[in-house]
DRENBA-473733 format. One record per residue (C-alpha): x, y, z. Coordinates in pm, whole numbers, padded with zeros to 5 digits, always signed. Each point is the difference from the previous one (the first is absolute). Layout:
% residues N
XYZ/...
% end
This chain:
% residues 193
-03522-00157-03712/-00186-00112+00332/+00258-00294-00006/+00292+00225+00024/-00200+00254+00256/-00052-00307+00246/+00383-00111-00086/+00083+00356+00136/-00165-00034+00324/+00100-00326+00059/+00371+00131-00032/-00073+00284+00203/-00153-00220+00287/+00286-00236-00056/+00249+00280+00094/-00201+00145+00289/+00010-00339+00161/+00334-00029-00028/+00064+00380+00094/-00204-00080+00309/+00191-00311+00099/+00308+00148-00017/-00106+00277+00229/-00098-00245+00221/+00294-00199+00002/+00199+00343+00111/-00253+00099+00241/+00054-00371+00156/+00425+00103-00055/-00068+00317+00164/-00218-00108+00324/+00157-00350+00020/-00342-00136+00021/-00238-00073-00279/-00237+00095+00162/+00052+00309+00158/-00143+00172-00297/-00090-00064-00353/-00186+00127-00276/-00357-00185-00103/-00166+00037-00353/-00353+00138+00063/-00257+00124-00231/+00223+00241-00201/+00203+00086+00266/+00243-00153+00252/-00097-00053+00352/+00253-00049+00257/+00060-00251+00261/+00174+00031+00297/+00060-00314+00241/-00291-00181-00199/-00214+00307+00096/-00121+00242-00288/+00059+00366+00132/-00091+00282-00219/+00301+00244-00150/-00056+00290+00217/+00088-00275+00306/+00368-00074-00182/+00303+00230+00201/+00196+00233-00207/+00286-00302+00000/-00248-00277-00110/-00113+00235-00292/+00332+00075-00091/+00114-00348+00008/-00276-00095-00217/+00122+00287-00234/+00381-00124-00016/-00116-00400-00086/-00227+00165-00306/+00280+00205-00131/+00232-00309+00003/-00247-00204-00110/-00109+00219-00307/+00375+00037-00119/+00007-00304-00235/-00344+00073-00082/-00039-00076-00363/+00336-00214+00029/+00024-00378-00062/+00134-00208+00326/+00320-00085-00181/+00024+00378-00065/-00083+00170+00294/+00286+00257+00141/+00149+00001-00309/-00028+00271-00161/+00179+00345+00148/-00235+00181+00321/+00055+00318+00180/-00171-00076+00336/-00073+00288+00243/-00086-00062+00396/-00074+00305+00203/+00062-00103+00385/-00138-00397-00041/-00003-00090+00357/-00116+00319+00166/-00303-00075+00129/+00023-00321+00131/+00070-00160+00357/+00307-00176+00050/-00090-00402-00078/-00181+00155-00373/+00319+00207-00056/+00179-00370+00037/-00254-00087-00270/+00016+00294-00237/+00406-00033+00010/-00043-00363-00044/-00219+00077-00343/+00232+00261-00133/+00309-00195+00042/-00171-00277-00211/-00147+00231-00253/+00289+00221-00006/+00274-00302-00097/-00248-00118-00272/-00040+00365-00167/+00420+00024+00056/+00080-00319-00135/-00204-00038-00260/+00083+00309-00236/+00379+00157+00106/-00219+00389-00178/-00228-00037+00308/-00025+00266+00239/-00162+00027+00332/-00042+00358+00164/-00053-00034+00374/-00099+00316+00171/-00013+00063+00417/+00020+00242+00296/+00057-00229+00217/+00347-00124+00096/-00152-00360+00124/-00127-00078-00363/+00327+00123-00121/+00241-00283+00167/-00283-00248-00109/-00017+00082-00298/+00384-00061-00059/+00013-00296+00217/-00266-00105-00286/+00277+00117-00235/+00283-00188+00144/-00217-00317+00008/-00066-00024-00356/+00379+00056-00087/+00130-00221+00221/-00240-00222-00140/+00085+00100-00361/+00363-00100+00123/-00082-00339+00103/-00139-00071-00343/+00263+00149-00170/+00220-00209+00182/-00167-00309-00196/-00047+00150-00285/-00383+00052+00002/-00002+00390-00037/+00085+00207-00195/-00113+00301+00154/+00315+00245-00068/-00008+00149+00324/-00288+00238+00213/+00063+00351+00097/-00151+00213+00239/-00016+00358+00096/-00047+00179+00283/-00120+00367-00010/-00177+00274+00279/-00119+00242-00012/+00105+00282+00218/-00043+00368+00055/-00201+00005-00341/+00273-00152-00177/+00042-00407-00147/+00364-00134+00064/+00118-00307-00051/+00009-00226+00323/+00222-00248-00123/+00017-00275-00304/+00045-00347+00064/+00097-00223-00320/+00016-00360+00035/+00235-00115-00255/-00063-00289-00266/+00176-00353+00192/+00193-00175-00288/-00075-00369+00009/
% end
């Protein structure tokens, strides 16, 4: 019984470690610096480092914390998922305004890490979804540049025959006077080889 307890832990500390690099490893993506900011295992807690400094939370901007939130959600989707597994299996993904808060070289960053993260949750299962929301008309064009990346990108594969990705759409509503209407669907049909 103690065996299996201390088994358990282990695994848990296992994943944490690995949870924890991989938000690292974004945060590096995001600020194009690995050292710009990073999470540090403490004493049951995480401390946080910024350019090799430790600075407490309350001394993180609203952009650094939210930064730090977007690398643990993508890092705790294949939670629970073996390597070979991970995107697999069908995710609904909702992003309320993802680059809002930041300064212009960290919304380089944050688009940078969605792109990435975005093609791997579209490629990998043809049922997942991804639900961007946004006031702002900026975020809007990025986020369909991002879009027209990853298809044109899906259409180079498909050209040589390494995707099968039938083909990504994407919608475009506003809301206006109260009322949702559709902005505008683009579909980006399936190349045949």
């Amino acid at each position: 019984m103690h065996q299996n307890r201390i088994s358990s832990v282990k695994a848990r500390l296992a994943e944490q470690k690995v949870a924890l690099d991989q938000i690292n490893e974004k945060l590096a993506h995001v600020f194009m610096n690995r050292n710009r900011l990073k999470l540090i295992e403490g004493d049951n807690c995480y401390r946080v480092l910024s350019r090799d400094e430790f600075i407490a939370t309350s001394q993180l901007s609203v952009g650094e914390r939210n930064a730090i939130s977007l690398c643990y959600f993508f890092s705790r989707i294949n939670s629970n998922v073996r390597a070979d597994q991970a995107y697999q299996r069908p995710l609904f993904i909702v992003l309320g305004d993802p680059i809002s808060s930041f300064d212009f070289e960290n919304k380089i960053g944050i688009l940078s890490l969605l792109r990435e993260e975005l093609e791997k949750v579209l490629f990998s299962n043809p049922e997942s979804k991804v639900l961007i929301m946004t006031h702002d008309a900026e975020m809007f064009h990025h986020i369909a540049k991002i879009y027209d990346d990853i298809e044109e990108r899906r259409s180079m594969l498909a050209k040589v025959g390494k995707s099968n990705v039938e083909k990504i759409v994407s919608h475009h509503y506003q809301l206006s006077s109260g009322r949702l209407t559709e902005a505008g669907t683009k579909s980006f049909p399936r190349l045949h080889n």
